[in-house]
mmCIF file of the C-alpha atoms, coordinates in Angstrom:
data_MODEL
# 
_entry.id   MODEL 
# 
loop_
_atom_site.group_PDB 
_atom_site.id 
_atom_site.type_symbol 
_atom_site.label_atom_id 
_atom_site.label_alt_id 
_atom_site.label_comp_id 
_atom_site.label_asym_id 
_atom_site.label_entity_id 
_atom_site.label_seq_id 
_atom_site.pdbx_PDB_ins_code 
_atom_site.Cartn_x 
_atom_site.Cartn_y 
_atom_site.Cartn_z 
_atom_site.occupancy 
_atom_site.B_iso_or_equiv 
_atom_site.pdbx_formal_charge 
_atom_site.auth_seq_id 
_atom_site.auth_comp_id 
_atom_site.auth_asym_id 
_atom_site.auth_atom_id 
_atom_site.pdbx_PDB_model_num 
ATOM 1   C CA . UNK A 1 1   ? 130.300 99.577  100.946 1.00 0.00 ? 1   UNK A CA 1 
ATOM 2   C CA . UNK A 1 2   ? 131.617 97.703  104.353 1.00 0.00 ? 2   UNK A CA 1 
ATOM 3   C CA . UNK A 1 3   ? 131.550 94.028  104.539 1.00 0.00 ? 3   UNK A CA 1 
ATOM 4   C CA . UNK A 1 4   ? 127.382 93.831  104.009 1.00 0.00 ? 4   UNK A CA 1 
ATOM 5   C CA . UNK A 1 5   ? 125.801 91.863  101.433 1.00 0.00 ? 5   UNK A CA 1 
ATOM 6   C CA . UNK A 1 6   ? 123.483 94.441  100.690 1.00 0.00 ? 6   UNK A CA 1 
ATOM 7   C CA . UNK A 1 7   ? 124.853 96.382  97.622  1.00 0.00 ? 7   UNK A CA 1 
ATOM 8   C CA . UNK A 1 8   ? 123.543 99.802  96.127  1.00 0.00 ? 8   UNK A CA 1 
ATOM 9   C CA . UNK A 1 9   ? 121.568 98.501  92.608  1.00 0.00 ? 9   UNK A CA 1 
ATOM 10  C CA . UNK A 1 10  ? 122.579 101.797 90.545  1.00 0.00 ? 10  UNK A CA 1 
ATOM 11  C CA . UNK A 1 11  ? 123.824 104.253 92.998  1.00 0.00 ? 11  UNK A CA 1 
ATOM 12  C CA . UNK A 1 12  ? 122.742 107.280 91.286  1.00 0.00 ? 12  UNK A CA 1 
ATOM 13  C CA . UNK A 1 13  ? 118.829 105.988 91.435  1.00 0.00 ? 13  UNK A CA 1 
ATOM 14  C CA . UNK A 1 14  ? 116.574 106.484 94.730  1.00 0.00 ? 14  UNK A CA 1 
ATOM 15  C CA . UNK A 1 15  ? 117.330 103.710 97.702  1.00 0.00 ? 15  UNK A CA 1 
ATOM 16  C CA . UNK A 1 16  ? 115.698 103.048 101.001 1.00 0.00 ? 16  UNK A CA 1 
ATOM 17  C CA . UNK A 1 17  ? 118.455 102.891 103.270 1.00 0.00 ? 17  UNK A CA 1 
ATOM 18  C CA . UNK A 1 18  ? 118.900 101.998 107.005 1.00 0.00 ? 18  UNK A CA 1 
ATOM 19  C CA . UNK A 1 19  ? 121.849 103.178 109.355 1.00 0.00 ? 19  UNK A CA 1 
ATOM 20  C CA . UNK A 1 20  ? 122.020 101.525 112.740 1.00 0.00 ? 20  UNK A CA 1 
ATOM 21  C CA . UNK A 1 21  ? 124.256 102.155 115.753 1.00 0.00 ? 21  UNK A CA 1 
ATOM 22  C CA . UNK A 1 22  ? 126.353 99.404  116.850 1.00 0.00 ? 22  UNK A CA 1 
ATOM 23  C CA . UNK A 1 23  ? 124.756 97.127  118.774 1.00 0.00 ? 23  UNK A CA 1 
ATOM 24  C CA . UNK A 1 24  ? 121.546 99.425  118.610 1.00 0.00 ? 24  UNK A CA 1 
ATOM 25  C CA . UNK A 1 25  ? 122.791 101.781 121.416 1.00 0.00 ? 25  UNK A CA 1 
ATOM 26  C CA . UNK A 1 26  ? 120.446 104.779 122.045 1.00 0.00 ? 26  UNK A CA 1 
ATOM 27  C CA . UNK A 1 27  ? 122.832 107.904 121.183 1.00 0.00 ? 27  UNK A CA 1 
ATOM 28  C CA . UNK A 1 28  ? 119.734 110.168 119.371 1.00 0.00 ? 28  UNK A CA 1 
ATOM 29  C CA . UNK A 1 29  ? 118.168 110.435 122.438 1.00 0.00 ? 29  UNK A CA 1 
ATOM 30  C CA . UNK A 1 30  ? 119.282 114.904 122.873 1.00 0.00 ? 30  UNK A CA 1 
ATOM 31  C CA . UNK A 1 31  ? 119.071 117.165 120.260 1.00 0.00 ? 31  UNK A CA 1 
ATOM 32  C CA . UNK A 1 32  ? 122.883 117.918 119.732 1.00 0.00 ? 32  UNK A CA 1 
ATOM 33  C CA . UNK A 1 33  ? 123.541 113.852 118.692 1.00 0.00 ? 33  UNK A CA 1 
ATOM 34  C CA . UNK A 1 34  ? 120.778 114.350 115.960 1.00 0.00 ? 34  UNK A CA 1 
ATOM 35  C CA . UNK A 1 35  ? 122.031 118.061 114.881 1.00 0.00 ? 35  UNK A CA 1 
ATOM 36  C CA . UNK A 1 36  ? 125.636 116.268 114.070 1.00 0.00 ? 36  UNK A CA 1 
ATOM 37  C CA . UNK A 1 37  ? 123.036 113.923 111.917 1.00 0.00 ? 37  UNK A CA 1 
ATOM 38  C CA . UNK A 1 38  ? 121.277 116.522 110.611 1.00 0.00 ? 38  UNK A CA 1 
ATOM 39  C CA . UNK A 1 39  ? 124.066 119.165 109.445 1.00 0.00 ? 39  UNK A CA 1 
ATOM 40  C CA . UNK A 1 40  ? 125.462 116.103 107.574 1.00 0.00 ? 40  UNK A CA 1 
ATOM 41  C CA . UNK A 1 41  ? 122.505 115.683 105.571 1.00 0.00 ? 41  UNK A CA 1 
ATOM 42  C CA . UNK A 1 42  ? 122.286 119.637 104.689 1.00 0.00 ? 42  UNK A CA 1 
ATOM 43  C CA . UNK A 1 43  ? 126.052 119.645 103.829 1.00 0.00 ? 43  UNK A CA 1 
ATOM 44  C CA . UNK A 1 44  ? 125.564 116.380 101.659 1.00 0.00 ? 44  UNK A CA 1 
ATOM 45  C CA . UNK A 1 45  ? 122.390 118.227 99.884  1.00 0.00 ? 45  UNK A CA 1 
ATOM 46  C CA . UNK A 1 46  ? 124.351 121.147 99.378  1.00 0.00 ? 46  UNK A CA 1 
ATOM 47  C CA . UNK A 1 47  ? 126.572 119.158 97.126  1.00 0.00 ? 47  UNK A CA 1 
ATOM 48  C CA . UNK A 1 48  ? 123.482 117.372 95.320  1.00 0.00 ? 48  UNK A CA 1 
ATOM 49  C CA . UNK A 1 49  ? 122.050 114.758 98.027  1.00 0.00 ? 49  UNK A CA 1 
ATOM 50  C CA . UNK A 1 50  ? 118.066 114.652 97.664  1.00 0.00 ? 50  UNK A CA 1 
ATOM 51  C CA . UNK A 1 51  ? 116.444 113.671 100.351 1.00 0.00 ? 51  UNK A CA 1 
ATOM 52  C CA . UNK A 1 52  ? 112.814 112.124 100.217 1.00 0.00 ? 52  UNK A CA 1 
ATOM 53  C CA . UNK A 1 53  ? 112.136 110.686 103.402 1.00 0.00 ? 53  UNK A CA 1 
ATOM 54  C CA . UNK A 1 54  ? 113.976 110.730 106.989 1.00 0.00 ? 54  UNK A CA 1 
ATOM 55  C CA . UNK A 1 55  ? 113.222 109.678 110.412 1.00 0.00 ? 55  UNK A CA 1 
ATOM 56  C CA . UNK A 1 56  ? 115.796 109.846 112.822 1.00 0.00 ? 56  UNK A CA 1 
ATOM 57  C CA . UNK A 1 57  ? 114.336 107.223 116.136 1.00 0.00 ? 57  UNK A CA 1 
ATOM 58  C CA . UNK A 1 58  ? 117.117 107.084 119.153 1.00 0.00 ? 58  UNK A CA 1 
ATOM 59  C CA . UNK A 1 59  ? 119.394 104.295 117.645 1.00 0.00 ? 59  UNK A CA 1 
ATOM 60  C CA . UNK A 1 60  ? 118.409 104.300 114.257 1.00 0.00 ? 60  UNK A CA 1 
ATOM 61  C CA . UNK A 1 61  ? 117.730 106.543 110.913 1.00 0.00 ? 61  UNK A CA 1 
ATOM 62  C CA . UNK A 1 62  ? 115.495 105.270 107.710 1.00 0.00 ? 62  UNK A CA 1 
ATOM 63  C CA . UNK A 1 63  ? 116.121 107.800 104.750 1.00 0.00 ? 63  UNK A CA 1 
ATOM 64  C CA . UNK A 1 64  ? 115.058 107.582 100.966 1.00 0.00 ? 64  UNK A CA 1 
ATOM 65  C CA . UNK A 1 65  ? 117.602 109.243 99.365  1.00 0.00 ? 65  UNK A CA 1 
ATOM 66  C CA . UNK A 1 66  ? 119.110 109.494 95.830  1.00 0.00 ? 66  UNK A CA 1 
ATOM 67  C CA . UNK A 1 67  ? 122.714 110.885 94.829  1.00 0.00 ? 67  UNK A CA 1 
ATOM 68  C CA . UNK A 1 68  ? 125.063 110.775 91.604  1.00 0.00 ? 68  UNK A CA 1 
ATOM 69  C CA . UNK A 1 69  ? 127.749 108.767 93.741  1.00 0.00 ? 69  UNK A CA 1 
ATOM 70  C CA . UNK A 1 70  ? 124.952 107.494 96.757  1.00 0.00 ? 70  UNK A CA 1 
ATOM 71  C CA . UNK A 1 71  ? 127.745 105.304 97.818  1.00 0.00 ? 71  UNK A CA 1 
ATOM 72  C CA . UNK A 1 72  ? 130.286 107.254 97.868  1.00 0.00 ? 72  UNK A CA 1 
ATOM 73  C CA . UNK A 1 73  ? 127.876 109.891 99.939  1.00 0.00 ? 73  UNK A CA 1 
ATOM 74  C CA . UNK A 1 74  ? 126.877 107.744 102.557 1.00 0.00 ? 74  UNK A CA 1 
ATOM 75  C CA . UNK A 1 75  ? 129.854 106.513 103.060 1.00 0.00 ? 75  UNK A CA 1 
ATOM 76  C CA . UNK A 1 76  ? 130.628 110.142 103.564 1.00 0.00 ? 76  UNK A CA 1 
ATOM 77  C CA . UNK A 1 77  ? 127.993 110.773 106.033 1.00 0.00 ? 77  UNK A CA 1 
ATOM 78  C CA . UNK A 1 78  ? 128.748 107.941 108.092 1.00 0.00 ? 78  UNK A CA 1 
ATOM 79  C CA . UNK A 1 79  ? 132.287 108.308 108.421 1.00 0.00 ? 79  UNK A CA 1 
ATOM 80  C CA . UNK A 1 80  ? 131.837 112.151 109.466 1.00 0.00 ? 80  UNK A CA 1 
ATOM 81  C CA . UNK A 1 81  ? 129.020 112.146 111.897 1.00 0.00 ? 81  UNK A CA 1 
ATOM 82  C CA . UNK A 1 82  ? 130.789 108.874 113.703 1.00 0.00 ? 82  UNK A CA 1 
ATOM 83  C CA . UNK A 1 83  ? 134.126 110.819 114.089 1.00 0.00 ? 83  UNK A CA 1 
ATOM 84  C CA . UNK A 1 84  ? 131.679 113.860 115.327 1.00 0.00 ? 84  UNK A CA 1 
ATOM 85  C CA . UNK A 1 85  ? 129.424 112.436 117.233 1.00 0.00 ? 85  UNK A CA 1 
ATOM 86  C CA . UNK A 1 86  ? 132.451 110.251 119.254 1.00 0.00 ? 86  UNK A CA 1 
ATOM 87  C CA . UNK A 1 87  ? 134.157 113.639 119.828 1.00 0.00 ? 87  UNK A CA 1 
ATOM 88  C CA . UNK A 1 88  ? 130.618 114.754 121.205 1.00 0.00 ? 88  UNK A CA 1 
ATOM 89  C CA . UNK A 1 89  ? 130.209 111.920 123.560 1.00 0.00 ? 89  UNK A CA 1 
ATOM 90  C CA . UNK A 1 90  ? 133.986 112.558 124.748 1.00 0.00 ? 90  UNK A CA 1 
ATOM 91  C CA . UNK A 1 91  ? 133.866 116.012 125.191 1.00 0.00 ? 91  UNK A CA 1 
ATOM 92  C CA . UNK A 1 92  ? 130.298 115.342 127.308 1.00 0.00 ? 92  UNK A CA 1 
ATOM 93  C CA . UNK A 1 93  ? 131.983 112.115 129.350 1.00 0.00 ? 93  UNK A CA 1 
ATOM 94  C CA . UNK A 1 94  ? 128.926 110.010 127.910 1.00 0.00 ? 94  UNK A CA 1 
ATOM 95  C CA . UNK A 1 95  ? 131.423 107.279 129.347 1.00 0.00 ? 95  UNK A CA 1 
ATOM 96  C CA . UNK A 1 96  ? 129.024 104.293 129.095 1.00 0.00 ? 96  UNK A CA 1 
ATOM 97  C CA . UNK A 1 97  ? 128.139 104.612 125.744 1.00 0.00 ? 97  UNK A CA 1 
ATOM 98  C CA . UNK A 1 98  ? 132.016 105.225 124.905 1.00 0.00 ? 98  UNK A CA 1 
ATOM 99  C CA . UNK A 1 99  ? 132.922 102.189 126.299 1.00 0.00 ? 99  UNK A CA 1 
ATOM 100 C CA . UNK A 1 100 ? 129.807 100.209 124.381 1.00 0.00 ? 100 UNK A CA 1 
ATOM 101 C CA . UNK A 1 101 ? 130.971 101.153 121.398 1.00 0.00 ? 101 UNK A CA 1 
ATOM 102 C CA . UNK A 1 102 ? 134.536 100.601 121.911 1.00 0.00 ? 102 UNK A CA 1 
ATOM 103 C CA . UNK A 1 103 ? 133.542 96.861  123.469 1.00 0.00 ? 103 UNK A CA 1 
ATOM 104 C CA . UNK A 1 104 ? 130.992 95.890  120.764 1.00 0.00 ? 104 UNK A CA 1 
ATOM 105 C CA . UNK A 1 105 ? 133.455 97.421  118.084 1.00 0.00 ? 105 UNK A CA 1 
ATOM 106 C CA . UNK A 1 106 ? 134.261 94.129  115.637 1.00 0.00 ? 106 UNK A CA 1 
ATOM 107 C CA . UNK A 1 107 ? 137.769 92.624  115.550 1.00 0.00 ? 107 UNK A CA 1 
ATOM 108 C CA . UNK A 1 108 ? 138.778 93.885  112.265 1.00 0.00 ? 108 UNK A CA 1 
ATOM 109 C CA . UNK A 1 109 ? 138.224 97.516  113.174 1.00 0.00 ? 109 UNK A CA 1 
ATOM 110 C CA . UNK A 1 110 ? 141.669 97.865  114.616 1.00 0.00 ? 110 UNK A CA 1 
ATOM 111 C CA . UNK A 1 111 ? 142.892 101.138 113.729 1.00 0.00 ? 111 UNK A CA 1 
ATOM 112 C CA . UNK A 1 112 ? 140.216 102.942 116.136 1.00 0.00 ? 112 UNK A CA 1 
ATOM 113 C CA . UNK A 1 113 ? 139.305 103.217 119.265 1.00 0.00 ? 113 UNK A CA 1 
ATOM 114 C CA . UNK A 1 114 ? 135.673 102.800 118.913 1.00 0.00 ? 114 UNK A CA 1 
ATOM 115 C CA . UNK A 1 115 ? 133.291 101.679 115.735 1.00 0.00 ? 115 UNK A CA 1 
ATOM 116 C CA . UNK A 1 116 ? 129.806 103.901 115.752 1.00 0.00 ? 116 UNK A CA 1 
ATOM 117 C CA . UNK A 1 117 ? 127.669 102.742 112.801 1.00 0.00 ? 117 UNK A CA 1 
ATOM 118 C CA . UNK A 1 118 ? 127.150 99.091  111.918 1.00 0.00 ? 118 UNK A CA 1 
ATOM 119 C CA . UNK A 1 119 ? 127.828 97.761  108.900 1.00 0.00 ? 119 UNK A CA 1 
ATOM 120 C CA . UNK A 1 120 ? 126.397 98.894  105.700 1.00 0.00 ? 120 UNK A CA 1 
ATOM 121 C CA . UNK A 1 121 ? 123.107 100.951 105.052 1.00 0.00 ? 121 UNK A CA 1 
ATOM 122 C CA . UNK A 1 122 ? 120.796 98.127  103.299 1.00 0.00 ? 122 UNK A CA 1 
ATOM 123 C CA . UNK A 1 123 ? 120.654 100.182 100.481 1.00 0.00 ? 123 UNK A CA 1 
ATOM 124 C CA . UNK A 1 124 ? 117.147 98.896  98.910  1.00 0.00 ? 124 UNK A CA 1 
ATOM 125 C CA . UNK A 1 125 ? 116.213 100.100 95.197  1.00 0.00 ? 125 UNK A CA 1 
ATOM 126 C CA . UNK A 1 126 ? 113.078 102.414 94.568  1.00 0.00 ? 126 UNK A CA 1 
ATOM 127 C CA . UNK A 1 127 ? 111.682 100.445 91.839  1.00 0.00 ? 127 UNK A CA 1 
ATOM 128 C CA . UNK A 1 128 ? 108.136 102.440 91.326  1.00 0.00 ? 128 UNK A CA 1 
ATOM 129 C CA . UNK A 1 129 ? 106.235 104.849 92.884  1.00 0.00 ? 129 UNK A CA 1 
ATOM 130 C CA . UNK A 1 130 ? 104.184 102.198 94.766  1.00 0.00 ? 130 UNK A CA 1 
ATOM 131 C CA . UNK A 1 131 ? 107.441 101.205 96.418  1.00 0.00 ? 131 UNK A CA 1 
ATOM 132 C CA . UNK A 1 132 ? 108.617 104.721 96.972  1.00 0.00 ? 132 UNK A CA 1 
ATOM 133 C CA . UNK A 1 133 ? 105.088 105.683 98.804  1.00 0.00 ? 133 UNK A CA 1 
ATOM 134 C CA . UNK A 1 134 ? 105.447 102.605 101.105 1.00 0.00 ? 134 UNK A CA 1 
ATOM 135 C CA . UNK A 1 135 ? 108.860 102.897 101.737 1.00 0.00 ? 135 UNK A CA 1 
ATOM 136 C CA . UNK A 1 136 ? 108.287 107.141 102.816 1.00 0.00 ? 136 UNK A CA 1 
ATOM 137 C CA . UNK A 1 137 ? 104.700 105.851 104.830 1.00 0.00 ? 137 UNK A CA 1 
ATOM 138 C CA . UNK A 1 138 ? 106.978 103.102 106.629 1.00 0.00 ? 138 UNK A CA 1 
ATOM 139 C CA . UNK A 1 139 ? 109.370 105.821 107.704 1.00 0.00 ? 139 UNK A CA 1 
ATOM 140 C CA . UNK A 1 140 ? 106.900 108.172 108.854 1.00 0.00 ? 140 UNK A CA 1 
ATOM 141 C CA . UNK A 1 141 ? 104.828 105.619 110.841 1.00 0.00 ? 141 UNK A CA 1 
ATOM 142 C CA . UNK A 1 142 ? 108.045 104.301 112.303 1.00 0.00 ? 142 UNK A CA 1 
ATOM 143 C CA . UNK A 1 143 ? 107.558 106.385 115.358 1.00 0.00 ? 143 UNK A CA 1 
ATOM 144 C CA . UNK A 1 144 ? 103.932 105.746 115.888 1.00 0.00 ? 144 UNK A CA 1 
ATOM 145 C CA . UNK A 1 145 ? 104.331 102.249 115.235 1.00 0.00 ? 145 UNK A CA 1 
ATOM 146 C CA . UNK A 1 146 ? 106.770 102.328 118.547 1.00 0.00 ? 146 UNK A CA 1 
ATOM 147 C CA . UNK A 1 147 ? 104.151 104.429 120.260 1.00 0.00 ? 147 UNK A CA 1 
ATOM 148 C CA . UNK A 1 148 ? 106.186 107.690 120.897 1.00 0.00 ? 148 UNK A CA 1 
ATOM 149 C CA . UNK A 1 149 ? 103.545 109.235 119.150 1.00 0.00 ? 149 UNK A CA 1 
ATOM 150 C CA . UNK A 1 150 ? 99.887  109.469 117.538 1.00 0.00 ? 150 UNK A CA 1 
ATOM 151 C CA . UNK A 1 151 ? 100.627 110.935 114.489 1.00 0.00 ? 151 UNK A CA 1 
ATOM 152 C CA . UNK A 1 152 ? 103.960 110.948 112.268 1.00 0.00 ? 152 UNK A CA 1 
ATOM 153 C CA . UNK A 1 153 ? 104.073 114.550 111.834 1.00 0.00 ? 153 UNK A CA 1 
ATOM 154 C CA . UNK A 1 154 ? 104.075 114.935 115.774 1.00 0.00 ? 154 UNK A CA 1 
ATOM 155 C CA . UNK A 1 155 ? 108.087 113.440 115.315 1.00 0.00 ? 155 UNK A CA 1 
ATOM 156 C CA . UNK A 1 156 ? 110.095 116.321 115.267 1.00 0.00 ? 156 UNK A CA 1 
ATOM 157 C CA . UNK A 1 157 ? 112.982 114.366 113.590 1.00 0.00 ? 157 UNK A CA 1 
ATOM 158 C CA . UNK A 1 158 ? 111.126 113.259 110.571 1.00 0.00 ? 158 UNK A CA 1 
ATOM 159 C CA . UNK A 1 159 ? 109.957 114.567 107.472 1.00 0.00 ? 159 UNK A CA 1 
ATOM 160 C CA . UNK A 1 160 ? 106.627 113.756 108.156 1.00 0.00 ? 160 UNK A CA 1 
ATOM 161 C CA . UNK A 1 161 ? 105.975 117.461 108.672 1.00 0.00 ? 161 UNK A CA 1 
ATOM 162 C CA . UNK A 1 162 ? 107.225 118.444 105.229 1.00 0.00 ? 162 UNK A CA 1 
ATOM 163 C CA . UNK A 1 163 ? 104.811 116.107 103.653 1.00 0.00 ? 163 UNK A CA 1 
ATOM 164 C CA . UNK A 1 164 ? 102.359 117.581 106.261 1.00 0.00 ? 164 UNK A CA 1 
ATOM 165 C CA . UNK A 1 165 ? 102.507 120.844 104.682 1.00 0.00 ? 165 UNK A CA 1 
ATOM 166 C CA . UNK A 1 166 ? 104.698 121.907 107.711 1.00 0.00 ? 166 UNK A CA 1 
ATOM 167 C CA . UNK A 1 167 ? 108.203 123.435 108.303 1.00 0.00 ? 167 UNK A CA 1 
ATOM 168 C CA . UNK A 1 168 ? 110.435 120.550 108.994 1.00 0.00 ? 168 UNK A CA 1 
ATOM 169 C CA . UNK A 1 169 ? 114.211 120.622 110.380 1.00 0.00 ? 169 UNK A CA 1 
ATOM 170 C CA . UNK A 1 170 ? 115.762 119.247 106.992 1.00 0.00 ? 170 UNK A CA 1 
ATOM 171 C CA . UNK A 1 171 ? 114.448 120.372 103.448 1.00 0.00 ? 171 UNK A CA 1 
ATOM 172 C CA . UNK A 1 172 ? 112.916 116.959 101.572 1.00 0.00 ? 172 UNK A CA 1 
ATOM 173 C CA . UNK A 1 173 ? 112.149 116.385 98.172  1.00 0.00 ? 173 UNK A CA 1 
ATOM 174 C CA . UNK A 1 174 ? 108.672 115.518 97.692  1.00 0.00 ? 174 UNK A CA 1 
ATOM 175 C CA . UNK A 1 175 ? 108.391 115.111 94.375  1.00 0.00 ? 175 UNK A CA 1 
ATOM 176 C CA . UNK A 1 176 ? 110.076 111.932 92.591  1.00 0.00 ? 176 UNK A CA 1 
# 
């Protein structure tokens, strides 16, 4: 996937994965940028995306997630929600940030006006449950760690309420 060096191990098995905005701009920072996120994970997990873990910070999203094609899937998903949420910031004259990602966008990119995403997802392989439970605790603590909040299930954009016992905004698989 994209010019990274990080590859998916077996894309069909469970990866920690990392997908940053270009040049870590802050576009999550209203609820309709993270909806376009967030209907792109329920459409993928309509068509057999599971979803473990997910925190979605202002420039960033962590997920644990785990696919036939993963790949191919978040490929999918970042492809989609770029050309969504760039229609978004148009259509709202978020000019600044337009013209950020259209001056940070790399050379190669040239049949677009703007690049969202960086490169790649850093697709890391869930080798055992150890790793799994570290990997889900590091994405739930991500957001207390940066001291927007005391307690991970306090981050509405995370799935540290399902595992909380509470309603979250995306159905999670919590059992691997």
């Amino acid at each position: 996937m994209g010019r990274s060096r990080y590859e998916f191990t077996d894309p069909s098995l469970p990866h920690f994965m990392t997908v940053t905005v270009l040049h870590w701009i802050p576009v999550f920072t209203r609820p309709d940028t993270v909806n376009i996120v967030l209907d792109s994970l329920r459409h993928l997990s309509a068509e057999g995306l599971k979803v473990y873990a997910y925190v979605i910070l202002e420039n960033h999203l962590h997920l644990v997630a785990q696919s036939p094609q993963l790949d191919r899937d978040m490929a999918r998903f970042k492809s989609y929600t770029a050309k969504q949420l760039i229609v978004f910031l148009g259509e709202n004259n978020v000019k600044t940030i337009l013209d950020q990602l259209a001056f940070y966008k790399k050379a190669h990119k040239i049949d677009r006006g703007y690049q969202f995403w960086q490169e790649g997802v850093h697709p890391e392989l869930i080798q055992s449950d150890p790793m799994m439970r570290q990997k889900v605790d590091y994405i739930h603590q991500n957001p207390v760690k940066r001291g927007y909040v005391d307690k991970p299930e306090h981050w509405r954009y995370s799935s540290a309420r399902n595992y909380a016992g509470e309603d979250g905004l995306l159905d999670v698989c919590k059992l691997w």
